[in-house]
KEMARTOR-325475 format. One record per atom (N, C-alpha, C, O): x negated, y, z; residue number from 1; atom name; residue in one letter. Coordinates in nm, 2 decimals. Layout:
% KEMARTOR-325475
REC      xx      yy      zz  num  atomo  residuo
REC       X       Y       Z  NUM     CA        a
...
% end
This chain:
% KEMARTOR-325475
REC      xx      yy      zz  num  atomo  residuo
REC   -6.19  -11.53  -12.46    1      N        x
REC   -6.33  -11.57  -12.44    1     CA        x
REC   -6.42  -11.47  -12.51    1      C        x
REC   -6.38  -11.39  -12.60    1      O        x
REC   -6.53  -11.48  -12.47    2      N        x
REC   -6.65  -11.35  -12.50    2     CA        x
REC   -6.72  -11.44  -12.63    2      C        x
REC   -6.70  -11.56  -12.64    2      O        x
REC   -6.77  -11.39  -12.70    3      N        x
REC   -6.82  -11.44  -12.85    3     CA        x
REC   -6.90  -11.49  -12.79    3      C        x
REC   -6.83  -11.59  -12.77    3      O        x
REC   -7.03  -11.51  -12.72    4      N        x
REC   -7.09  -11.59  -12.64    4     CA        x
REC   -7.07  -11.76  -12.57    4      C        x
REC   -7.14  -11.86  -12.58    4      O        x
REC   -6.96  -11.74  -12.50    5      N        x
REC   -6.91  -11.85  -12.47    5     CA        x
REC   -6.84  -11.88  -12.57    5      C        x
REC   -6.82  -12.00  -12.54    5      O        x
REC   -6.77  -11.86  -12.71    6      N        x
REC   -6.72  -11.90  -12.80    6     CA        x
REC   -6.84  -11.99  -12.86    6      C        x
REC   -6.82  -12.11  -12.89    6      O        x
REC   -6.92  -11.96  -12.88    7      N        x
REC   -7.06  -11.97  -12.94    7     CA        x
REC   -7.08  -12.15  -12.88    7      C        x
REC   -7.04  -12.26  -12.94    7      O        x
REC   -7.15  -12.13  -12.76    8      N        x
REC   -7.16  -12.20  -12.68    8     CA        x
REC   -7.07  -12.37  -12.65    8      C        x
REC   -7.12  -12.49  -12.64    8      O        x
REC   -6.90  -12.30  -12.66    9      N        x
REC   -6.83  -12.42  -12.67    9     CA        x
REC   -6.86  -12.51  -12.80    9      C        x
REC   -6.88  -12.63  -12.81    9      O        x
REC   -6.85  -12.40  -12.90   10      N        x
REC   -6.88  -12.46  -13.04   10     CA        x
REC   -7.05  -12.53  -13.08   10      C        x
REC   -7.08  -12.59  -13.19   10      O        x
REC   -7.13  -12.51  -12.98   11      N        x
REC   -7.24  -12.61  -13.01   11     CA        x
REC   -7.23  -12.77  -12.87   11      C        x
REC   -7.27  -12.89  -12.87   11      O        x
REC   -7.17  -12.70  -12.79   12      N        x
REC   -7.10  -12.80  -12.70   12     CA        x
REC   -7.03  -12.95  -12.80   12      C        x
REC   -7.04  -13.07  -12.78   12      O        x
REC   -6.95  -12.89  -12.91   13      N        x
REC   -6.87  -12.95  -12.98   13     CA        x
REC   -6.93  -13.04  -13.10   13      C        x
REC   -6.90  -13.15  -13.13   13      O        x
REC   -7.02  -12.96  -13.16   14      N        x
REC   -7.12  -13.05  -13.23   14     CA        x
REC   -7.17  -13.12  -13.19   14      C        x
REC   -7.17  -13.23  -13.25   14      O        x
REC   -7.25  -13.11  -13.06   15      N        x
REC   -7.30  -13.24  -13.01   15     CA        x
REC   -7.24  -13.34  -12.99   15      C        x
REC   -7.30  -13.44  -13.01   15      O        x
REC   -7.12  -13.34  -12.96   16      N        x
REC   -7.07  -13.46  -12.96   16     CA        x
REC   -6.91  -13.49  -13.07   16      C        x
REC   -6.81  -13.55  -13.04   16      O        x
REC   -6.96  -13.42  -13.19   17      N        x
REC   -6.92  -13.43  -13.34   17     CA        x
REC   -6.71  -13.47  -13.29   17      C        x
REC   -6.64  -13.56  -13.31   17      O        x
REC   -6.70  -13.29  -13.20   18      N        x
REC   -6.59  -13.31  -13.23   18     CA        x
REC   -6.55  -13.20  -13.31   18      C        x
REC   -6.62  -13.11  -13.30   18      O        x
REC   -6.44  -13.19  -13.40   19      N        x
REC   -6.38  -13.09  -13.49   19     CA        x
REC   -6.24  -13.07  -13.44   19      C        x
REC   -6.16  -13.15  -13.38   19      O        x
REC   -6.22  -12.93  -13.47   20      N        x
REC   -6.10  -12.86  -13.41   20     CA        x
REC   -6.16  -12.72  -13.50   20      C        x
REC   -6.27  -12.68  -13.54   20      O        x
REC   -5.99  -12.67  -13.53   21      N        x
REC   -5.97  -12.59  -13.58   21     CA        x
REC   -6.01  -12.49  -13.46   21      C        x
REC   -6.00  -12.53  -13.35   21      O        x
REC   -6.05  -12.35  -13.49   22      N        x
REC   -6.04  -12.24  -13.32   22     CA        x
REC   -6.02  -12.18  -13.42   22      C        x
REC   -6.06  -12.17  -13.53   22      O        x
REC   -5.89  -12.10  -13.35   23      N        x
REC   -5.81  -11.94  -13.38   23     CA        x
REC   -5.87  -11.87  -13.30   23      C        x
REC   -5.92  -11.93  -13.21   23      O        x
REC   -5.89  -11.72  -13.30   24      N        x
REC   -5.89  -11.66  -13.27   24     CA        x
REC   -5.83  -11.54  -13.26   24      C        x
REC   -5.82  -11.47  -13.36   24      O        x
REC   -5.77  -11.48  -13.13   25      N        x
REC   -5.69  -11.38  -13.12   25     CA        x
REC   -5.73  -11.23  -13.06   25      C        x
REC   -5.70  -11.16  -12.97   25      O        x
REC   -5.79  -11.23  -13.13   26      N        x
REC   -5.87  -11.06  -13.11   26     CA        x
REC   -5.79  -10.97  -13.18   26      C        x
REC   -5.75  -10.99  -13.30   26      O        x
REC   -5.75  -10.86  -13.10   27      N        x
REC   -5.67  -10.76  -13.09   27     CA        x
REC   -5.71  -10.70  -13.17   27      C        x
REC   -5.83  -10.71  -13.18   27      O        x
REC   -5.64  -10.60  -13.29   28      N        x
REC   -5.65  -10.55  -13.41   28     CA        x
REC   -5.68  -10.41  -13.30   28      C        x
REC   -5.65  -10.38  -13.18   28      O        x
REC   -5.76  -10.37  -13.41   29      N        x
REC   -5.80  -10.21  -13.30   29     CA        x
REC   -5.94  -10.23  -13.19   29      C        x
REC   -6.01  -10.13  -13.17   29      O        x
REC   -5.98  -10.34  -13.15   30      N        x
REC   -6.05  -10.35  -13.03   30     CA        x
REC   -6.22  -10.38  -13.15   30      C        x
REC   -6.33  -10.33  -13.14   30      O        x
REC   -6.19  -10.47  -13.25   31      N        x
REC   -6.26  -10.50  -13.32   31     CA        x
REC   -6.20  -10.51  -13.46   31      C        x
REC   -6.08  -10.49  -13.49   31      O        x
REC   -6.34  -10.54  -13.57   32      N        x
REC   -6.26  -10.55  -13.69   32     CA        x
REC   -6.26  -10.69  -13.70   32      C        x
REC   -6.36  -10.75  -13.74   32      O        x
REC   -6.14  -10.79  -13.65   33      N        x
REC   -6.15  -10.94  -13.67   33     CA        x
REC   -6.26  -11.01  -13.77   33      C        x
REC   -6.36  -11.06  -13.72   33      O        x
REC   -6.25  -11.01  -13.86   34      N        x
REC   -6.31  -11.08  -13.96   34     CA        x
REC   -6.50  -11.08  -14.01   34      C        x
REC   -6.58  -11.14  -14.08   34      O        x
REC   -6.51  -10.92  -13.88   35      N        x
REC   -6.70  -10.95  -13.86   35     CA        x
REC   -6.71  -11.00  -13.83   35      C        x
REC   -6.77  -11.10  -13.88   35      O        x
REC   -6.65  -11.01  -13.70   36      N        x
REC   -6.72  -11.08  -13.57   36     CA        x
REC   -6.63  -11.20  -13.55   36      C        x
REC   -6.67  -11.28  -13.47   36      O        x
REC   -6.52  -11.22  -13.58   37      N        x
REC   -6.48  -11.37  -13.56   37     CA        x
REC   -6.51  -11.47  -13.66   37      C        x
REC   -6.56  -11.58  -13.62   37      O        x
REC   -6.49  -11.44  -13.81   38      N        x
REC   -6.54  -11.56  -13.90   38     CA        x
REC   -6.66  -11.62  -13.91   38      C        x
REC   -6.68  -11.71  -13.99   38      O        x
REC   -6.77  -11.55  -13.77   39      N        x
REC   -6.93  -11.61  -13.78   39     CA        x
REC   -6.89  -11.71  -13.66   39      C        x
REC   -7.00  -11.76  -13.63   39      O        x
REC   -6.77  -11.78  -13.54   40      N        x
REC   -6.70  -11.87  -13.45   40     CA        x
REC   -6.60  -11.96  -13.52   40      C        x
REC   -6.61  -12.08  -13.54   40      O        x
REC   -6.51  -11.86  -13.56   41      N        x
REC   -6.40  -11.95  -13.52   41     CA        x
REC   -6.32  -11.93  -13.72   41      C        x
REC   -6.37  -11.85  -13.81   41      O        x
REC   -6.21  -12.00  -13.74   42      N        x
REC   -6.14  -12.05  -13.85   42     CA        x
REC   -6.09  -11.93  -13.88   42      C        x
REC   -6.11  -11.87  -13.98   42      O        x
REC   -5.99  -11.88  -13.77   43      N        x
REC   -5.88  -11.80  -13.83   43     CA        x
REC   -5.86  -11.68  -13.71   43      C        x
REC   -5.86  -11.71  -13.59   43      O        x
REC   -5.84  -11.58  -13.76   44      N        x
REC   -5.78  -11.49  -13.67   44     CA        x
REC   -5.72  -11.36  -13.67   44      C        x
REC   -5.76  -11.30  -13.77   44      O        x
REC   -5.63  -11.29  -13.60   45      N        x
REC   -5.55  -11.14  -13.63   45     CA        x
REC   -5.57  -11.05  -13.73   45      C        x
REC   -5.67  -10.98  -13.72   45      O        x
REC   -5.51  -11.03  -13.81   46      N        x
REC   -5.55  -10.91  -13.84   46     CA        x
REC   -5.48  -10.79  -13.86   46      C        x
REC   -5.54  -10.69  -13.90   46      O        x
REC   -5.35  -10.80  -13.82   47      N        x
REC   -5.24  -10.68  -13.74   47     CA        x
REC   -5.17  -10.74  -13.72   47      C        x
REC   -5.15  -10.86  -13.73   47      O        x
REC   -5.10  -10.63  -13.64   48      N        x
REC   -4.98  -10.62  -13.57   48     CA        x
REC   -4.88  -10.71  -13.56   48      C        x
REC   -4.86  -10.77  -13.67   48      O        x
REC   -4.80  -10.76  -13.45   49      N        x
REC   -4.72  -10.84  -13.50   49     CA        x
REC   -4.58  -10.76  -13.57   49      C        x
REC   -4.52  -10.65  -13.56   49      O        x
REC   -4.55  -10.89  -13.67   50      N        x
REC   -4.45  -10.87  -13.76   50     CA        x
REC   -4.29  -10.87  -13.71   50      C        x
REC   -4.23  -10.93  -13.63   50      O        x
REC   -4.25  -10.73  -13.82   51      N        x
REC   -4.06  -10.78  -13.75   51     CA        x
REC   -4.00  -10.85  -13.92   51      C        x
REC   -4.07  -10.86  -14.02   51      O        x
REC   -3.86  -10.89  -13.92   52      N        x
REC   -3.84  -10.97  -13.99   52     CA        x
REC   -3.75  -10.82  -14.09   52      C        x
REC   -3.63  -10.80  -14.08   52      O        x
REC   -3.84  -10.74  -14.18   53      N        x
REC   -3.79  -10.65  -14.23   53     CA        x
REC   -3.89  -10.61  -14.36   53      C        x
REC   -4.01  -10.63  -14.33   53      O        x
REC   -3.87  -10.58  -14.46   54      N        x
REC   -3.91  -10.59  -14.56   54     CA        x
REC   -3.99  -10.44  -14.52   54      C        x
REC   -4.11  -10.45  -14.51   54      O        x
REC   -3.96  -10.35  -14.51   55      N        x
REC   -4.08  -10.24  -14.47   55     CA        x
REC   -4.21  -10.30  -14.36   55      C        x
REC   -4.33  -10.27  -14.35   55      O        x
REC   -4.15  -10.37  -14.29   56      N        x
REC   -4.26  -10.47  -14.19   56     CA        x
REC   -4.33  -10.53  -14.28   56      C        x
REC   -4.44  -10.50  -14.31   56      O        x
REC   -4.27  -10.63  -14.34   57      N        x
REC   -4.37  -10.70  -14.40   57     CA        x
REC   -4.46  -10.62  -14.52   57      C        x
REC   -4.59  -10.64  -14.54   57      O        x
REC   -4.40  -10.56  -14.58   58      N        x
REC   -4.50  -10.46  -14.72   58     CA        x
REC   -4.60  -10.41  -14.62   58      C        x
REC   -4.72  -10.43  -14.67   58      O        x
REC   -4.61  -10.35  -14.49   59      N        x
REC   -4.66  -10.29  -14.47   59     CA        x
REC   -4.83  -10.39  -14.40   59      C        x
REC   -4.95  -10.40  -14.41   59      O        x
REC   -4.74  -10.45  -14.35   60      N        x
REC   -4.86  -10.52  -14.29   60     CA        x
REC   -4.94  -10.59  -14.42   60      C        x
REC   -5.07  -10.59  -14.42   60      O        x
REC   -4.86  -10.66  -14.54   61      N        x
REC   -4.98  -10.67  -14.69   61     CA        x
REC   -5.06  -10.55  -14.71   61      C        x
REC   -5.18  -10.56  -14.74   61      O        x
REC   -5.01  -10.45  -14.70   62      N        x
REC   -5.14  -10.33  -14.75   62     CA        x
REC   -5.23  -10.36  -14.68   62      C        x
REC   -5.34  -10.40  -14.73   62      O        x
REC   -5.21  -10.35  -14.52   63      N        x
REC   -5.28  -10.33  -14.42   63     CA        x
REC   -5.38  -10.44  -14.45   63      C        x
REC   -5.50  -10.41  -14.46   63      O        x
REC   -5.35  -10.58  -14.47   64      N        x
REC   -5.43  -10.68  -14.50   64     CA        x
REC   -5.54  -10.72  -14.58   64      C        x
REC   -5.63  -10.81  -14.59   64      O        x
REC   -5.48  -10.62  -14.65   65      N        x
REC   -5.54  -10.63  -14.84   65     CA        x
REC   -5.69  -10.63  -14.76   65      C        x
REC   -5.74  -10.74  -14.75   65      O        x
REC   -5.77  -10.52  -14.70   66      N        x
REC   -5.90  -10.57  -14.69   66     CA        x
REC   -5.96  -10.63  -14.65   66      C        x
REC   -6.08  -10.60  -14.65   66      O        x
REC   -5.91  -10.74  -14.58   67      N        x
REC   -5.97  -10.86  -14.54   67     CA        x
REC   -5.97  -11.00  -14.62   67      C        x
REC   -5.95  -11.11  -14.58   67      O        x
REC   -5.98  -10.98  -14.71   68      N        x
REC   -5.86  -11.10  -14.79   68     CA        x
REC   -6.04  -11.13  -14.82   68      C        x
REC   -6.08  -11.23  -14.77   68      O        x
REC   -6.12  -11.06  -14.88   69      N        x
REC   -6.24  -11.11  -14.90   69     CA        x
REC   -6.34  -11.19  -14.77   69      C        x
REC   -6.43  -11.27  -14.79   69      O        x
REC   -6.30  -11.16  -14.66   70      N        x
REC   -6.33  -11.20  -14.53   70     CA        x
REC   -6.31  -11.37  -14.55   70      C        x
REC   -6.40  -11.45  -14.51   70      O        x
REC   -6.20  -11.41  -14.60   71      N        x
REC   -6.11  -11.54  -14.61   71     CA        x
REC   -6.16  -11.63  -14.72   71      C        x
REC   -6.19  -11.59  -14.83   71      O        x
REC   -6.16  -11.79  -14.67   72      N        x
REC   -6.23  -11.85  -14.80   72     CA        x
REC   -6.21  -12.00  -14.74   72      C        x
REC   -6.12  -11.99  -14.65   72      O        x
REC   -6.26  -12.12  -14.75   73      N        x
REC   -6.29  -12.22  -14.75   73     CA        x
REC   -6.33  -12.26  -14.56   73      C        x
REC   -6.44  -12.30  -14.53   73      O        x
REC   -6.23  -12.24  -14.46   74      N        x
REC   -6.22  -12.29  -14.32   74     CA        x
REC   -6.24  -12.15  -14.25   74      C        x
REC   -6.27  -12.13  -14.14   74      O        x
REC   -6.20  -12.05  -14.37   75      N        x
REC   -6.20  -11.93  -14.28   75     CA        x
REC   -6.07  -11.84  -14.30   75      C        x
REC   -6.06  -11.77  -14.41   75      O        x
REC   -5.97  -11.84  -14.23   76      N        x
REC   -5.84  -11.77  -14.27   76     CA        x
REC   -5.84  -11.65  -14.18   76      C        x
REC   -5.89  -11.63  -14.07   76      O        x
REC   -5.70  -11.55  -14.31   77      N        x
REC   -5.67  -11.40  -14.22   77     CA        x
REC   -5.51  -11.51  -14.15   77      C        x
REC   -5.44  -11.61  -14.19   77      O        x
REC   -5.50  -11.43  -14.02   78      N        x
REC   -5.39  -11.41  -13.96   78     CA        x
REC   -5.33  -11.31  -13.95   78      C        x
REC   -5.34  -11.25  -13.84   78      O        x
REC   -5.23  -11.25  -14.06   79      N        x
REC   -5.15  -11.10  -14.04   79     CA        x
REC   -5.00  -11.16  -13.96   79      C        x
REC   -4.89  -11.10  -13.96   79      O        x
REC   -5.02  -11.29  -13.89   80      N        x
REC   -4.85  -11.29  -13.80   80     CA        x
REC   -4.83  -11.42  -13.89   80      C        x
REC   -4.88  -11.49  -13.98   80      O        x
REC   -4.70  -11.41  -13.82   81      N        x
REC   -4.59  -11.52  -13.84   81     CA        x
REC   -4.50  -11.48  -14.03   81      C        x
REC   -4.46  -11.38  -14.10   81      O        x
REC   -4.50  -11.62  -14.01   82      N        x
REC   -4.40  -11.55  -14.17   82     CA        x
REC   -4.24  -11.57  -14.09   82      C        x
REC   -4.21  -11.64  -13.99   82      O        x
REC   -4.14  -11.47  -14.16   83      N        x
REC   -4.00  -11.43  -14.09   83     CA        x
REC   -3.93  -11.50  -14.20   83      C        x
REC   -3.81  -11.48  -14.19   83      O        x
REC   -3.98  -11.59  -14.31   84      N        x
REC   -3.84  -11.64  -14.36   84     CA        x
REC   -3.76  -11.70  -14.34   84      C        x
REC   -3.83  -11.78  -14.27   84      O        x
REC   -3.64  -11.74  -14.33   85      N        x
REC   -3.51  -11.74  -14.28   85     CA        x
REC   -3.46  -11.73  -14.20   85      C        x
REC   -3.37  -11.79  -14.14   85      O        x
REC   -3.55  -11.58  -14.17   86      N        x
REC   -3.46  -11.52  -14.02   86     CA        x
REC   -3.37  -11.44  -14.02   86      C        x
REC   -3.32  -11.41  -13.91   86      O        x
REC   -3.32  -11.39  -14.16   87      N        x
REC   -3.19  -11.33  -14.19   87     CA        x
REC   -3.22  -11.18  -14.19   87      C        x
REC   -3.13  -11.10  -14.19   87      O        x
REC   -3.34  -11.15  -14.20   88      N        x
REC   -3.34  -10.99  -14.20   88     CA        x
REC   -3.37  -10.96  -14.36   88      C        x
REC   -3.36  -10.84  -14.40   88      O        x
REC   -3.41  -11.07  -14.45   89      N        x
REC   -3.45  -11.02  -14.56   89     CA        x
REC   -3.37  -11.03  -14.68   89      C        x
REC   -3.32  -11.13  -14.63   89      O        x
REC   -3.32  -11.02  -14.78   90      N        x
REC   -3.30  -11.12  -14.88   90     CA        x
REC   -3.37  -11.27  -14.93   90      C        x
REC   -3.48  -11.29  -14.89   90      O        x
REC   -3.31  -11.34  -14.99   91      N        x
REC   -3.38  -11.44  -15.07   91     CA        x
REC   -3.50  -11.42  -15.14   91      C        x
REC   -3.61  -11.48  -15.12   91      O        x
REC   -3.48  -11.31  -15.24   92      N        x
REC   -3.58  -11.31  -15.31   92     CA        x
REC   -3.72  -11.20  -15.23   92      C        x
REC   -3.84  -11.19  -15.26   92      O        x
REC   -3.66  -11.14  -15.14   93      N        x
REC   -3.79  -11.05  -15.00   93     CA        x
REC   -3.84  -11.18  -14.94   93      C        x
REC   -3.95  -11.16  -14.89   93      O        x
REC   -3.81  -11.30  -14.94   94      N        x
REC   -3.81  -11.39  -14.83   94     CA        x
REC   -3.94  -11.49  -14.93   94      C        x
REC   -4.04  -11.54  -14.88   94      O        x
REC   -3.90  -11.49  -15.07   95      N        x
REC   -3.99  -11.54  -15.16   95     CA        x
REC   -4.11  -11.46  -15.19   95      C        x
REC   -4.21  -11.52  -15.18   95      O        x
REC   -4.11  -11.29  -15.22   96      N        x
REC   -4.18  -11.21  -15.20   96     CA        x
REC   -4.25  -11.22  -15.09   96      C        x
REC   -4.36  -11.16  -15.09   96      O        x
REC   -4.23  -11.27  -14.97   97      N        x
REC   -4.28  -11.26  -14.84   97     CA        x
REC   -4.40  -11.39  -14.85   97      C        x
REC   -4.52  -11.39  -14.85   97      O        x
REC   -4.32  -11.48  -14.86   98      N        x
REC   -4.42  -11.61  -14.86   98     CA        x
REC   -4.54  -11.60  -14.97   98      C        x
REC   -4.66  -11.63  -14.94   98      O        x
REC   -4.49  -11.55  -15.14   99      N        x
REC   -4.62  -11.55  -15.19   99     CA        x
REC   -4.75  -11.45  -15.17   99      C        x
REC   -4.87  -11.47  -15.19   99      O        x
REC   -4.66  -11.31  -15.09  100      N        x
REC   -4.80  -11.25  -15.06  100     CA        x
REC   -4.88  -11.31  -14.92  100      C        x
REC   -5.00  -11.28  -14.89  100      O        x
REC   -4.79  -11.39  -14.83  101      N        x
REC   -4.90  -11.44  -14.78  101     CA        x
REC   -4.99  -11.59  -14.81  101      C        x
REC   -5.06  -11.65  -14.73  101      O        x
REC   -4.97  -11.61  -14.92  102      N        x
REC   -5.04  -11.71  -15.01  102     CA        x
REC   -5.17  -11.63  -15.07  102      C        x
REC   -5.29  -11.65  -15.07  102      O        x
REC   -5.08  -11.52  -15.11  103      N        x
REC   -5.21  -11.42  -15.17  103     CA        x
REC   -5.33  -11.39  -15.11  103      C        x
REC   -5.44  -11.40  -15.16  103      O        x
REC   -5.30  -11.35  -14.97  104      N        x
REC   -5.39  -11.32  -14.87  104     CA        x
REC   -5.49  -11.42  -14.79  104      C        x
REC   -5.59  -11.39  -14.72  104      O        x
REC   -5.45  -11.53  -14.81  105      N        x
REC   -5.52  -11.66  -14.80  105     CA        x
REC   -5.50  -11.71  -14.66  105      C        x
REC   -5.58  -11.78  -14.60  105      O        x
REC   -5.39  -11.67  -14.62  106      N        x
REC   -5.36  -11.73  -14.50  106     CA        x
REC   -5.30  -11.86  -14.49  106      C        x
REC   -5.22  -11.90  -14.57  106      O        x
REC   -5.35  -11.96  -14.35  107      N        x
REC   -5.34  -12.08  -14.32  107     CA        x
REC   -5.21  -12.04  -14.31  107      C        x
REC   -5.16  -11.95  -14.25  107      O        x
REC   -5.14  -12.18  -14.41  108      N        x
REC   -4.95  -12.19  -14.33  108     CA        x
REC   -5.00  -12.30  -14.26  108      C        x
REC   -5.06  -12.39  -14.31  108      O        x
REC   -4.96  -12.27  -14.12  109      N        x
REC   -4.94  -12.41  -13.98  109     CA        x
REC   -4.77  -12.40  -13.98  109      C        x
REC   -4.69  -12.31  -13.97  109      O        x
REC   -4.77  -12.55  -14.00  110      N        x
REC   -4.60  -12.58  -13.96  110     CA        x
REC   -4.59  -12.63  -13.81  110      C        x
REC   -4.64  -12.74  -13.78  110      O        x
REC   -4.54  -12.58  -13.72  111      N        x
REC   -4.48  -12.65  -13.61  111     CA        x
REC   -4.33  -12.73  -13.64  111      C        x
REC   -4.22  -12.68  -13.67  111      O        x
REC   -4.35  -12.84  -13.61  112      N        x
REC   -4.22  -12.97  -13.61  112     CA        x
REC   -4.21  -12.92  -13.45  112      C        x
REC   -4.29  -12.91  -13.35  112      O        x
REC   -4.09  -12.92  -13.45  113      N        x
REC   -4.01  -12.95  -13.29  113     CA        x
REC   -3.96  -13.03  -13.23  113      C        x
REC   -3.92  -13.00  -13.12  113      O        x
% end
């Protein structure tokens, strides 16, 4: 969706006082996520997707480190999926993994299946 019609649905939505989380998925590279999406929507990209590998993951925290001020109270970074217990990491990489993205202030969403 164009930030416009983003705009648009979300006064659509106040009017009739519905609430919903909006992600957004803007392509790292095309924009810098966190200008122009935290004035719409909750949460959105901020690199690459992740592999389940401890150079993957270190890399994408650097990468993140400057958005982390972007992030606060209904406004989250999205650097990916967290890979714990996907078997690429150690235990204690897999602990290291989850607290830095605690650090970074990212929404954990659990999907139940």
């Amino acid at each position: 969706m164009l930030m416009g019609e983003i705009r648009l649905l979300l006064v659509a939505m106040s009017m009739e006082e519905i609430r919903m989380l909006l992600r957004l998925a803007i392509k790292k590279g095309e924009d810098d996520p966190a200008l122009c999406a935290g004035n719409v929507g909750n949460s959105w990209r901020t690199t690459d997707d992740i592999n389940d590998t401890w150079a993957s993951m270190t890399s994408i925290a650097d990468l993140n480190d400057k958005w982390a001020a972007y992030a606060g109270p209904g406004r989250w970074n999205d650097p990916d999926m967290l890979e714990v217990g996907n078997g690429g990491m150690t235990y204690l990489e897999y602990q290291s993994h989850f607290s830095m993205w605690a650090l970074m202030k990212v929404a954990f969403v659990i999907k139940i299946m």
